[in-house]
C-alpha positions as CSV (number, residue, x, y, z in Angstrom):
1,X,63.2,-40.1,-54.9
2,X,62.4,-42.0,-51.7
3,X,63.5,-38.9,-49.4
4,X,61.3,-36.8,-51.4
5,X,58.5,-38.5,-50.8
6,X,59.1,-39.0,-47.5
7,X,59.6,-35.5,-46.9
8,X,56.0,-34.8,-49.1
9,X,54.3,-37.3,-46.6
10,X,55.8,-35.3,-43.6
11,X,54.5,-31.9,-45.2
12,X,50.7,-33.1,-46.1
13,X,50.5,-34.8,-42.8
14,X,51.8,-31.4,-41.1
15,X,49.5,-29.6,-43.4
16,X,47.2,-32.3,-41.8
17,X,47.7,-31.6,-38.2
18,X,47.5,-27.7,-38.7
19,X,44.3,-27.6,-40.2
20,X,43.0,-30.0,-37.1
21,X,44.5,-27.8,-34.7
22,X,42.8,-24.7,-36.2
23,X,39.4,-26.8,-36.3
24,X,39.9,-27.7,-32.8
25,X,40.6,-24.1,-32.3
26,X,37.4,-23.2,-33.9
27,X,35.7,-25.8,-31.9
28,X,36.7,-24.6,-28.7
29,X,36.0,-20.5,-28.9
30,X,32.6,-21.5,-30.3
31,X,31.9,-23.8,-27.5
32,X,33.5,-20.6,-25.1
33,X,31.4,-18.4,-26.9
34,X,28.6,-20.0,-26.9
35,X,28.7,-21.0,-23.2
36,X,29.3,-17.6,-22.3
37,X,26.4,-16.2,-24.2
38,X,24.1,-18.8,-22.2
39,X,25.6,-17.6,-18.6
40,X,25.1,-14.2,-19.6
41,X,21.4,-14.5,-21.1
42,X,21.1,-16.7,-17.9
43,X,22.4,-13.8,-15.4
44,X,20.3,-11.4,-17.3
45,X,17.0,-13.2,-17.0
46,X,18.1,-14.2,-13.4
47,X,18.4,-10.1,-13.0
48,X,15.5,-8.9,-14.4
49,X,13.6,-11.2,-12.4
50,X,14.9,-10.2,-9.2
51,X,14.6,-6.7,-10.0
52,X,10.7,-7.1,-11.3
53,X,10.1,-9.0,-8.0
54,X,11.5,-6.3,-5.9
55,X,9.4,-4.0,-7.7
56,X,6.4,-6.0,-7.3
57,X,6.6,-5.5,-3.9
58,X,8.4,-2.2,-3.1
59,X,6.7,0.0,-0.6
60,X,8.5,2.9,-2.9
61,X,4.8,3.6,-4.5
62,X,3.9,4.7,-1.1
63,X,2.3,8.5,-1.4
64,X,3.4,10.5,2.1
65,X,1.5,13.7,3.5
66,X,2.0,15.5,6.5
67,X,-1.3,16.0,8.8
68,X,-0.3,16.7,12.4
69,X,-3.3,15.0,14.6
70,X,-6.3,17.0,14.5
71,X,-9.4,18.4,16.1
72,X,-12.6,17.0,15.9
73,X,-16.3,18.3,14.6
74,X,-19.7,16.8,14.3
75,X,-20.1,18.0,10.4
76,X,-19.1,16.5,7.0
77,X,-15.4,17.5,6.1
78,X,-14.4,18.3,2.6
79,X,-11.4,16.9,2.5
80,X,-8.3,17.2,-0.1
81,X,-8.0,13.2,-0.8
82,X,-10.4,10.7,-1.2
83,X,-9.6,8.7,0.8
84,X,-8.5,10.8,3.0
85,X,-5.4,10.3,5.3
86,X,-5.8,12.6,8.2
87,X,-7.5,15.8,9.0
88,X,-9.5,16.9,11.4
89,X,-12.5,14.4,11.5
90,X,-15.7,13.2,13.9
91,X,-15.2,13.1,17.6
92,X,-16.7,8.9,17.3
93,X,-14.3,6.9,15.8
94,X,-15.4,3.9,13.4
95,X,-15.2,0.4,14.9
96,X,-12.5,-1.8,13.0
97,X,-14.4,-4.1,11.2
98,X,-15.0,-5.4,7.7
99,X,-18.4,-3.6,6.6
100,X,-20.4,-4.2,3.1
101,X,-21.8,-0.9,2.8
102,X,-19.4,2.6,2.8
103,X,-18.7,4.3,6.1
104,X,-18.0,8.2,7.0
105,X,-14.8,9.4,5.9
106,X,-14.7,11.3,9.0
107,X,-15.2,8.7,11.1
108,X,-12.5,6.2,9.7
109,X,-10.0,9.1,9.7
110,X,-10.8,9.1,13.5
111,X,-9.7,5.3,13.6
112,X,-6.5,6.2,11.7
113,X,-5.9,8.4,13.7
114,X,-5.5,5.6,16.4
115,X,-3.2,3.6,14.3
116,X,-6.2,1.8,11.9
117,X,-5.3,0.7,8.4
118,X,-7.9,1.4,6.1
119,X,-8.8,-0.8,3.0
120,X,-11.1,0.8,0.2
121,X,-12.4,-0.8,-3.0
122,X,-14.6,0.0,-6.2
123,X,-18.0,-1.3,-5.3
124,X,-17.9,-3.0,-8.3
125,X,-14.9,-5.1,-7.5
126,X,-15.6,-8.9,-8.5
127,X,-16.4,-10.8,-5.3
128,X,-13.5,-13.1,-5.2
129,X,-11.2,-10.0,-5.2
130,X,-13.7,-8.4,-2.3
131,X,-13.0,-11.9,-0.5
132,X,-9.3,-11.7,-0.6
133,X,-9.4,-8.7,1.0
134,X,-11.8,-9.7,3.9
135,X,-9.3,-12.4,4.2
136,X,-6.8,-9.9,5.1
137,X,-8.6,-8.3,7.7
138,X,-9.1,-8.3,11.2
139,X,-10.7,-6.4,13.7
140,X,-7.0,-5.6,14.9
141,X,-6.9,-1.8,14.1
142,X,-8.5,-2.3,10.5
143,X,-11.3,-1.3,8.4
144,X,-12.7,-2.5,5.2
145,X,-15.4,-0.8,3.0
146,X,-16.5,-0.2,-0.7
147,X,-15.6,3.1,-1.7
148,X,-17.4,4.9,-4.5
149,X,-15.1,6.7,-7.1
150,X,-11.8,5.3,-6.1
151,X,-9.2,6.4,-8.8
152,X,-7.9,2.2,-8.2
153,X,-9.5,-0.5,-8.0
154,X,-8.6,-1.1,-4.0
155,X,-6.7,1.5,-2.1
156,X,-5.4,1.7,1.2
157,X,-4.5,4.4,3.8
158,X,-3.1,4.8,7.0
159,X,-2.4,8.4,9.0
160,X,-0.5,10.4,6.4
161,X,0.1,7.3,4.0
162,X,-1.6,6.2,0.7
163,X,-1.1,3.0,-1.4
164,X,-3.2,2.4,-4.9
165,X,-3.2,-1.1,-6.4
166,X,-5.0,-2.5,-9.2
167,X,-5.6,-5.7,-7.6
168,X,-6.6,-7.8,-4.1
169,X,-3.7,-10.4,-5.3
170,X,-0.6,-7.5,-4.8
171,X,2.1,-8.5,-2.6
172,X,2.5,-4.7,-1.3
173,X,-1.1,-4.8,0.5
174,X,0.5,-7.3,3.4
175,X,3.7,-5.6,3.5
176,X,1.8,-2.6,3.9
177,X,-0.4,-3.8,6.6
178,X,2.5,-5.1,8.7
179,X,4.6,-1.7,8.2
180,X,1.6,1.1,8.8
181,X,-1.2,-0.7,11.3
182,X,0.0,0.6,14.7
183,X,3.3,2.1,13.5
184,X,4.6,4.0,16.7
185,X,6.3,6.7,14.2
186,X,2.9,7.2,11.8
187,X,0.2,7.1,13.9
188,X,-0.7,10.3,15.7
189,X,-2.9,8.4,18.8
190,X,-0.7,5.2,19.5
191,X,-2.5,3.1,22.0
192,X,-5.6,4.5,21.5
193,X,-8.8,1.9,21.0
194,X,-10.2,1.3,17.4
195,X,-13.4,-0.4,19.3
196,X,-14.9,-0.2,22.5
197,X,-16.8,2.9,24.0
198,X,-16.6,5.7,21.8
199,X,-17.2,3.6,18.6
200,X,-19.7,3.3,15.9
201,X,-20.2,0.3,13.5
202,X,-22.6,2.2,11.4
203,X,-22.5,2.3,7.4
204,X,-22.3,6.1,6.5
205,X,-26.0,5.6,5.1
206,X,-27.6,5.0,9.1
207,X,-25.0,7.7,10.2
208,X,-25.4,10.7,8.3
209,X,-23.4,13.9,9.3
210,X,-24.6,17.7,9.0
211,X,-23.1,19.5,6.4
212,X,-22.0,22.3,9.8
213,X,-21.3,21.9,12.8
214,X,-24.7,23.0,15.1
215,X,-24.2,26.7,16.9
216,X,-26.2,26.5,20.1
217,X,-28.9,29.7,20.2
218,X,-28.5,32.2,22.1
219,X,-30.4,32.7,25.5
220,X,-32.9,35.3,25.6
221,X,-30.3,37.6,27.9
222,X,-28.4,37.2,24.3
223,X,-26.1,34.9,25.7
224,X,-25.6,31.4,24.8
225,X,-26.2,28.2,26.9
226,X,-23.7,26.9,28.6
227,X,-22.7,23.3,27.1
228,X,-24.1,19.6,28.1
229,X,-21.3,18.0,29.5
230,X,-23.0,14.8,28.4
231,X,-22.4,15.6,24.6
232,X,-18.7,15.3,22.9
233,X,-17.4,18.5,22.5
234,X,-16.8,19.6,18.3
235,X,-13.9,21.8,19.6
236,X,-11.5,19.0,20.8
237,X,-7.9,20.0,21.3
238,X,-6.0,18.4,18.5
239,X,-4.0,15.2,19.2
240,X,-0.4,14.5,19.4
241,X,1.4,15.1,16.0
242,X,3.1,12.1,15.0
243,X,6.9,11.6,15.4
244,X,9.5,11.2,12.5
């Protein structure tokens, strides 16, 4: 009788063990499990936030054209964006400068032309936003100016580049700044002067442009006049196109 209880005792308290082992066991792949769902939820918020932040401030939204520099005239141009980003445009070129009022589109495309980075906004942009922007600006080779029926809120443009953003507070406008304002490879006229002689800081409301360029009349021999070399010629040879 005694061994058989003995050997009952050592069965129940192996039964005993077993089922702690397989608790334990239990235990441990839930702990494992668990663990290894946190690190991955972790990695994947860790991701996503990267990724988003990369996006935020990718320069991939970037829209590319490809106007060699251009001629000049004295008369409005109809041009195919508004903004525009290149084209042939007004022989005076528009001072860099923040303004308040809109300026000539052929005019500013003249100071791109030089290597100028040119901020637009909605005219009804909320003045905090407006002063963001004038905070980004300097009269190194940039201009700023409301812009009536902007398809964004603010939009900016370099030679042959376009950027829209819906707010002041994007992270791409600076890295946009730093990459297009006097790009030797984008701009057209490198080294040229966005101020100076040659310059006007006139709103496009004290500056307005014909809708053609003026034909001189003839003479009465039926010939016409030769040209005042004092006024800028409206058939300038077009400038350098811009390199790759």
């Amino acid at each position: 009788m005694a061994k058989e209880r003995t050997q009952a005792r050592r069965e129940q308290l192996a039964k005993v063990r077993a089922a702690q082992k397989r608790k334990e066991r239990r235990a441990a792949l839930l702990m494992w499990g668990t663990g290894g769902l946190i690190i991955a939820v972790l990695v994947g918020v860790v991701g996503y936030y990267v990724i988003n932040e990369r996006a935020k401030s990718s320069l991939d939204g970037v829209t590319t054209y490809s106007y060699k520099g251009a001629g000049h005239t004295s008369a409005k141009v109809t041009y195919k964006e508004n903004p525009p980003v290149g084209g042939e445009h007004n022989p005076t070129w528009q001072l860099c400068k923040v303004y308040d009022e809109p300026v000539n589109n052929e005019n500013a495309v003249h100071s791109m032309e030089h290597g100028a980075v040119w901020i637009t906004y909605r005219p009804d942009l909320p003045k905090p936003q407006v002063d963001k922007l004038k905070a980004l600006v300097t009269t190194d080779y940039m201009v700023l100016s409301p812009y009536p029926g902007l398809s964004a809120p603010v939009v900016v443009s370099s030679w042959n580049h376009q950027l829209k953003l819906n707010s002041a507070d994007d992270p791409r406008l600076p890295k946009y700044i730093s990459k297009y304002k006097q790009n030797p490879s984008t701009t057209p006229e490198y080294g040229a002067t966005c101020g100076g002689s040659g310059s006007t800081d006139l709103p496009a409301a004290q500056n307005p442009l014909p809708d053609k360029a003026a034909t001189p009349e003839p003479s009465a021999s039926g010939t016409a006049p030769a040209p005042d070399p004092t006024m800028p010629s409206d058939t300038a040879a077009p400038s350098a196109t811009p390199s790759s």
